[in-house]
Z-matrix of the N, CA and C atoms (Angstrom, degrees):
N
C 1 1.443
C 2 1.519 1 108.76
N 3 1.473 2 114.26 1 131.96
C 4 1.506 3 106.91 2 161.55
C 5 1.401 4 124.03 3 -125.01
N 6 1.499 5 105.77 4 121.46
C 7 1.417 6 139.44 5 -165.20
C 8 1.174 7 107.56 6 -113.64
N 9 1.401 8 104.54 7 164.07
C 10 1.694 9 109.54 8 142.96
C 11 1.547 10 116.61 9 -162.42
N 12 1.317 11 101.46 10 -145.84
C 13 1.782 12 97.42 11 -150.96
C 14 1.340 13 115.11 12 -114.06
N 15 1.538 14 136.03 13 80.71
C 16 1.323 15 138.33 14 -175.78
C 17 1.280 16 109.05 15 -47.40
N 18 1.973 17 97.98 16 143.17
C 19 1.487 18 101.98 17 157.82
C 20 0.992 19 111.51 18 -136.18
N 21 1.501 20 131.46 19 173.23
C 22 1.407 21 128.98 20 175.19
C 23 1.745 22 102.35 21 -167.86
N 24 1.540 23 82.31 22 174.92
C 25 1.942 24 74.42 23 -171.05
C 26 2.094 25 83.12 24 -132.52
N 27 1.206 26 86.11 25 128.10
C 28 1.447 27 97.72 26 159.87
C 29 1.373 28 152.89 27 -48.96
N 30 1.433 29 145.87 28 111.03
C 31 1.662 30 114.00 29 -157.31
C 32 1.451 31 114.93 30 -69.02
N 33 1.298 32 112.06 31 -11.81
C 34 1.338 33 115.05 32 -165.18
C 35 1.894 34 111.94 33 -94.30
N 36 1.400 35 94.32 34 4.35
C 37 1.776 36 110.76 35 -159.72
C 38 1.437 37 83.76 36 -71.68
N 39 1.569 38 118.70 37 149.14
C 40 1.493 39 137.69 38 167.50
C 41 1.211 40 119.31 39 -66.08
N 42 1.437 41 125.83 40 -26.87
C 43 1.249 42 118.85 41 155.41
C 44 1.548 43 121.15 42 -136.39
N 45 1.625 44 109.63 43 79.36
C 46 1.179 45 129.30 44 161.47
C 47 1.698 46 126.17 45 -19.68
N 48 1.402 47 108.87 46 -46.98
C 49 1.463 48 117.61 47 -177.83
C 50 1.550 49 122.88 48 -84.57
N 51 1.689 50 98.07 49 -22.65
C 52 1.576 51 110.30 50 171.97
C 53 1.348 52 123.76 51 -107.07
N 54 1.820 53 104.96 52 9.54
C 55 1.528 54 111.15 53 152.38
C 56 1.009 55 117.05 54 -90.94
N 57 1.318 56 125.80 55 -25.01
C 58 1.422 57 134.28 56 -178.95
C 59 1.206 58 100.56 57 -67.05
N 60 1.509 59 126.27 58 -74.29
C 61 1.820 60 117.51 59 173.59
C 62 1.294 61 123.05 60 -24.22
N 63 1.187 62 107.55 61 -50.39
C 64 1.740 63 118.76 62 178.64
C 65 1.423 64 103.58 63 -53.40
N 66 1.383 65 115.15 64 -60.60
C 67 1.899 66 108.46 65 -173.71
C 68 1.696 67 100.76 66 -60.68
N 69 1.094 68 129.44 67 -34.29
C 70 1.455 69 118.76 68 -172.96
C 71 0.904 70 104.84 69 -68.70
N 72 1.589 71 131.16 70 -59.52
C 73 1.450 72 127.93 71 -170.15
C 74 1.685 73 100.51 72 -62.86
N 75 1.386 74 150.43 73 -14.21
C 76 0.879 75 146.28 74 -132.10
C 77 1.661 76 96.47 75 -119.04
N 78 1.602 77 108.28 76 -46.62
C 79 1.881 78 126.05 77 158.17
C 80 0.853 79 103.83 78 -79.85
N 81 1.725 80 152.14 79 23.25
C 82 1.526 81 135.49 80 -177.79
C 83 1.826 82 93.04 81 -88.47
N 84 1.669 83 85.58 82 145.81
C 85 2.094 84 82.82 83 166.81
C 86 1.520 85 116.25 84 -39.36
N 87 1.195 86 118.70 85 -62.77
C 88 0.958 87 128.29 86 -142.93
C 89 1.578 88 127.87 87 -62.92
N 90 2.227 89 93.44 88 -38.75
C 91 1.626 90 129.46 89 167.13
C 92 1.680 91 100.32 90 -73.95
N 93 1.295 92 142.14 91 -3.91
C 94 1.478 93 132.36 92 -171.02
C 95 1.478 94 80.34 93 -122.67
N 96 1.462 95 152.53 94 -21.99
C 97 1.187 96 140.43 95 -177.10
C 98 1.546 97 111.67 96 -73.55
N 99 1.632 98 117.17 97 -53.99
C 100 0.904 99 151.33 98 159.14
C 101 2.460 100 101.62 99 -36.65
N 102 1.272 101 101.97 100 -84.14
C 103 1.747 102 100.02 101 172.31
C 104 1.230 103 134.42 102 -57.18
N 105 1.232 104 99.39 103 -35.24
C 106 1.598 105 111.70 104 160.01
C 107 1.542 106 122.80 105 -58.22
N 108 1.296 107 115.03 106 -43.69
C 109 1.975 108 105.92 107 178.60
C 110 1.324 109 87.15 108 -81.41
N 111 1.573 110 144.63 109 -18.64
C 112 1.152 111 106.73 110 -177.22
C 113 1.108 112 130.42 111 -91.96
N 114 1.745 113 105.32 112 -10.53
C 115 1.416 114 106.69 113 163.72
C 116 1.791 115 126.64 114 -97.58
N 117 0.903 116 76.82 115 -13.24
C 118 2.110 117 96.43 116 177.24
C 119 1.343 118 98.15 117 84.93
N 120 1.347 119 130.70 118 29.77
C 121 1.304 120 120.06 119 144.59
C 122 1.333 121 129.79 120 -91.03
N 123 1.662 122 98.56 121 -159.92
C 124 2.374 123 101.07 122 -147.92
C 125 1.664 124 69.90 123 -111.64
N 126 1.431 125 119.48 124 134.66
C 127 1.331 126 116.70 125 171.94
C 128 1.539 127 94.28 126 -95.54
N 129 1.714 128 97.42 127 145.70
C 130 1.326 129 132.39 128 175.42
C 131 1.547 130 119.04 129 -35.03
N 132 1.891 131 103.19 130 -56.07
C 133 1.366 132 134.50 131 174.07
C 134 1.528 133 98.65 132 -68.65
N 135 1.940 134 103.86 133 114.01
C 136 1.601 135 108.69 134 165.27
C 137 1.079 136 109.20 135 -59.53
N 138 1.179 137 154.06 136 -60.12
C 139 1.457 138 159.28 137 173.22
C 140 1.362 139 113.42 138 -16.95
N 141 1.267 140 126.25 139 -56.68
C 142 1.286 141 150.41 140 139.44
C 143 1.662 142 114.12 141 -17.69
N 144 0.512 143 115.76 142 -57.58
C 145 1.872 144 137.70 143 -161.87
C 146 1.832 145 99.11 144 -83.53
N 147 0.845 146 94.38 145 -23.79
C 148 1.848 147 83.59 146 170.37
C 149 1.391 148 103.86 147 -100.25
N 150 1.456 149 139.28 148 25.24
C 151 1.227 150 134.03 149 154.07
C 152 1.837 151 99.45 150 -74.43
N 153 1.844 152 99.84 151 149.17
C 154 1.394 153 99.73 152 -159.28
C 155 1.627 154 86.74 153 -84.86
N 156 1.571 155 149.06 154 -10.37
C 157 1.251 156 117.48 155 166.09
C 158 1.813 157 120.43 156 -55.28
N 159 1.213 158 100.50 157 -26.27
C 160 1.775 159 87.46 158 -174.13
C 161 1.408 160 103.66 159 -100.66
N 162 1.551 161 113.10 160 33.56
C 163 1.910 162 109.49 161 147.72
C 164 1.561 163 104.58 162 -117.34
N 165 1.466 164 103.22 163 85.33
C 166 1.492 165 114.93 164 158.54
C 167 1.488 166 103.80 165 -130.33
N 168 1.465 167 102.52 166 160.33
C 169 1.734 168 116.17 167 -164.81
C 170 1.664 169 92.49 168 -56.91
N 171 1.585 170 143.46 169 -34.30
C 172 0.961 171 131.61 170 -142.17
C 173 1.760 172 97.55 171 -98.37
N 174 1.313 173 132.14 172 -25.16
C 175 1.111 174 142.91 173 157.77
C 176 1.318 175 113.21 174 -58.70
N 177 1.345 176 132.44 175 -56.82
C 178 1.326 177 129.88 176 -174.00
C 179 1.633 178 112.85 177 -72.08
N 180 1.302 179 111.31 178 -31.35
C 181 1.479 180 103.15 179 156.42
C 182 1.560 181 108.79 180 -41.58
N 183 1.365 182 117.76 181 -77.14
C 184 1.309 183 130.49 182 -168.13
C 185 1.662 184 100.62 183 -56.09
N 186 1.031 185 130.82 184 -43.99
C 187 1.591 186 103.86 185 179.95
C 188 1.208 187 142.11 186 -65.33
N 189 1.813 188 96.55 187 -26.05
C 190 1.210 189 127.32 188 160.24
C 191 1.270 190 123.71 189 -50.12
N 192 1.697 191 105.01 190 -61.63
C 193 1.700 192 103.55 191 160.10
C 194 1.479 193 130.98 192 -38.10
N 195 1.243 194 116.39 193 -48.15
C 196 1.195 195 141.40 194 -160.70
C 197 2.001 196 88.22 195 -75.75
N 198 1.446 197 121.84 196 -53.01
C 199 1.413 198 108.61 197 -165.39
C 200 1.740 199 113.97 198 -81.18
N 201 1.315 200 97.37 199 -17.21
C 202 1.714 201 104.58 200 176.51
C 203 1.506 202 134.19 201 -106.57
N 204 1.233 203 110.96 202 -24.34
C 205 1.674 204 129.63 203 178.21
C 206 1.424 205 122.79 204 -143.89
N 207 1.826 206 121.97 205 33.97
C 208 1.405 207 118.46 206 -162.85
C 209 2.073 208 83.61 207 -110.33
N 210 1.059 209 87.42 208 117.20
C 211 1.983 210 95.19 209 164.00
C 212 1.462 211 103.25 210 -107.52
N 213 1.136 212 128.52 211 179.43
C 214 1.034 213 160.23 212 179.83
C 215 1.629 214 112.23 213 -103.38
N 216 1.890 215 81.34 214 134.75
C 217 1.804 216 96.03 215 -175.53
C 218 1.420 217 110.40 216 -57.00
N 219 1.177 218 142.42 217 150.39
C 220 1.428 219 137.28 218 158.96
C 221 1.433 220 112.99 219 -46.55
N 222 1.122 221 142.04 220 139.42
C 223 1.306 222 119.76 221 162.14
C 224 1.732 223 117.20 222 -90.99
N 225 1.277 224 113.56 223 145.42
C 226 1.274 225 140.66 224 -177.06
C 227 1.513 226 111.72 225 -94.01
N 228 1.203 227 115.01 226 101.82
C 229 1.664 228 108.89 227 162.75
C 230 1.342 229 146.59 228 -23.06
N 231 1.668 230 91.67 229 -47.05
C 232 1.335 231 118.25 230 -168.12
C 233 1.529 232 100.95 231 -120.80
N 234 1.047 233 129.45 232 17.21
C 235 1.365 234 121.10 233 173.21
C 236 1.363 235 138.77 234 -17.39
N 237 1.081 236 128.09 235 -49.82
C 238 1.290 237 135.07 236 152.10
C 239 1.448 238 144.49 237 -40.34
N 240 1.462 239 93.34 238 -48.71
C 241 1.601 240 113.98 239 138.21
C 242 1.613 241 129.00 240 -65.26
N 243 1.215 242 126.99 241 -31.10
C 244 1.469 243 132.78 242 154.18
C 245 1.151 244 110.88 243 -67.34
N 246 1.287 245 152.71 244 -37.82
C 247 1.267 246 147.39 245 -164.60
C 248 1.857 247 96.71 246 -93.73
N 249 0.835 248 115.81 247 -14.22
C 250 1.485 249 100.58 248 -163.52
C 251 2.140 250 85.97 249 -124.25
N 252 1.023 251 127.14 250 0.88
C 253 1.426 252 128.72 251 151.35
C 254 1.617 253 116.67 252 -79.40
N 255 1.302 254 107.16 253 -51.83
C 256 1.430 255 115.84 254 176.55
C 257 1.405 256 90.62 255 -75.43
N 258 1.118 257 143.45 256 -62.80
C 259 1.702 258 129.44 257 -160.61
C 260 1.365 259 99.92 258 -45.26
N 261 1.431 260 131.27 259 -43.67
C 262 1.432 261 113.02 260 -170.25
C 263 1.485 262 120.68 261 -102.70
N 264 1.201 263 98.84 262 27.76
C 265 1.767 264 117.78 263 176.09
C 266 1.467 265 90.05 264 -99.86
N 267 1.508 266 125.88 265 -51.78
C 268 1.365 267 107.16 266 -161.62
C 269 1.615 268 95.84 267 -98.55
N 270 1.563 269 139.90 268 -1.22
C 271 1.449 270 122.61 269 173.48
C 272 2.243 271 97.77 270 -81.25
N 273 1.162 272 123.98 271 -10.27
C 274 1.318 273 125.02 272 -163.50
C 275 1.876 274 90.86 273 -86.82
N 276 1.487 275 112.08 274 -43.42
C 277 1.432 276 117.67 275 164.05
C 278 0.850 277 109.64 276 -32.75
N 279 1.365 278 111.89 277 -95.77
C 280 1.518 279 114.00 278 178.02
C 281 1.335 280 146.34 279 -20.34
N 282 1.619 281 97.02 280 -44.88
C 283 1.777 282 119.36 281 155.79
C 284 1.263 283 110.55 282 -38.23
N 285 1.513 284 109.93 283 -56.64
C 286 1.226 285 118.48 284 -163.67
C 287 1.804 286 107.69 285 -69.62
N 288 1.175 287 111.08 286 -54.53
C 289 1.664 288 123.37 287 173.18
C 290 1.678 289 103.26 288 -39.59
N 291 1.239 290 116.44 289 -57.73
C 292 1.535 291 115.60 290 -165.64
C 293 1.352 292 103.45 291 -89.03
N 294 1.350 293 112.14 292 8.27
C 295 1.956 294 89.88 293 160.97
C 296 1.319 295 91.98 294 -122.84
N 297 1.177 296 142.43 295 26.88
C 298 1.575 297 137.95 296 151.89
C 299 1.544 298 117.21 297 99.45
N 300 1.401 299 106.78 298 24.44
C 301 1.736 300 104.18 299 -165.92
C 302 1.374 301 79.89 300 -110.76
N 303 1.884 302 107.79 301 153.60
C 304 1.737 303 107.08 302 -171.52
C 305 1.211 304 98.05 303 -73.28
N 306 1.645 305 117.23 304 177.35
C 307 2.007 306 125.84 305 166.63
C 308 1.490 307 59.15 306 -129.42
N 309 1.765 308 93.04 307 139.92
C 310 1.112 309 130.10 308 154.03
C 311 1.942 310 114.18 309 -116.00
N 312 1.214 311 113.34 310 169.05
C 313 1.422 312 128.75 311 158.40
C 314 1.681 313 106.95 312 -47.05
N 315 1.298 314 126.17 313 -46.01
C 316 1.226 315 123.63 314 174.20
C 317 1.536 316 125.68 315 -64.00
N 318 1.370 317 88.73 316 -48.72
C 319 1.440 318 103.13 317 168.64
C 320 1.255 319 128.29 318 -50.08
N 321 1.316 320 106.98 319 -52.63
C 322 1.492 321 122.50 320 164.06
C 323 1.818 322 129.82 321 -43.88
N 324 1.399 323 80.15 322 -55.21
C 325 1.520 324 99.93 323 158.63
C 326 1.135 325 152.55 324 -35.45
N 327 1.905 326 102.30 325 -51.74
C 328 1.115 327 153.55 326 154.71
C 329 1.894 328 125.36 327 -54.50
N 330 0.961 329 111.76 328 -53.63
C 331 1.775 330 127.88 329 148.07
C 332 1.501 331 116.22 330 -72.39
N 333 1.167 332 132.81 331 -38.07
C 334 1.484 333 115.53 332 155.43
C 335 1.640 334 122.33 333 -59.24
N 336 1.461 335 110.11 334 -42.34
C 337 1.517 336 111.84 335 -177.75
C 338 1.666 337 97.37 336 -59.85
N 339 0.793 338 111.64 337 -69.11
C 340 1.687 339 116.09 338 177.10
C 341 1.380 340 106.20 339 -35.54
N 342 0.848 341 119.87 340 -33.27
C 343 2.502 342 126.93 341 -164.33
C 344 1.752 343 71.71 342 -71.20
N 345 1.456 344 99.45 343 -63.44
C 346 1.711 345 104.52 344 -164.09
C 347 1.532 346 122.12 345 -50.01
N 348 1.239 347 121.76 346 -40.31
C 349 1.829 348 118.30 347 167.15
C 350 1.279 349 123.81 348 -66.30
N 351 1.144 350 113.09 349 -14.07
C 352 1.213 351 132.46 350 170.12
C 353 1.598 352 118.76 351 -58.52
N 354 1.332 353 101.21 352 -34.95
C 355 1.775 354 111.19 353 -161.57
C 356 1.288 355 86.28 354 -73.65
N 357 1.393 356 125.09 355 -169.99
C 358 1.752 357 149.71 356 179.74
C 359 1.693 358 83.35 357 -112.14
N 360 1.815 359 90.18 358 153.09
C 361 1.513 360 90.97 359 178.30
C 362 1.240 361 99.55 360 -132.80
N 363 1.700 362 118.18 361 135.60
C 364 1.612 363 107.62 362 -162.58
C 365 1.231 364 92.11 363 -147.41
């Protein structure tokens, strides 16, 4: 999947002028040149992106994705509650994987339907 990591500063935040610094220094070339090799992601900032670490074959896949077939997540209402329903559908998997019992397609199935009753239905 390729994502990344929103920020924003609030109107109601206590210090309006020193959240704002923070997002600049945070989108500056130099701070996305710097986070970017360390995470091996495509920084946001074009400026950024003509540093020669982010021309490797494994980036240009991903930018590519990103300029020809990248949509947008659905958004979720309750997200938080979805992420942490599904998080423990697929950490109970895993349970199951590392003590030797199979995950099947059903199985799978089966812990998502459950992630899913879980949600509010509106």
């Amino acid at each position: 999947m390729v994502a990344g990591i929103n920020m924003a500063v609030f109107k109601n935040t206590d210090n309006v002028d020193g959240a704002t610094k923070f997002v600049k220094f945070m989108t500056s070339d130099a701070e996305q040149k710097i986070l970017n090799k360390a995470y091996g992601s495509i920084p946001p900032v074009k400026a950024a992106q003509s540093d020669a670490a982010f021309n490797t074959q494994a980036t240009g896949v991903l930018r590519e994705t990103l300029a020809t077939s990248a949509a947008a997540l659905p958004q979720v209402p309750d997200e938080s509650q979805f992420e942490t329903a599904v998080g423990t559908a697929v950490k109970e998997l895993f349970a199951e994987a590392a003590a030797g019992r199979e995950v099947t397609t059903e199985s799978v199935k089966a812990k998502l339907a459950k992630a899913q009753q879980q949600m509010p239905t509106k």
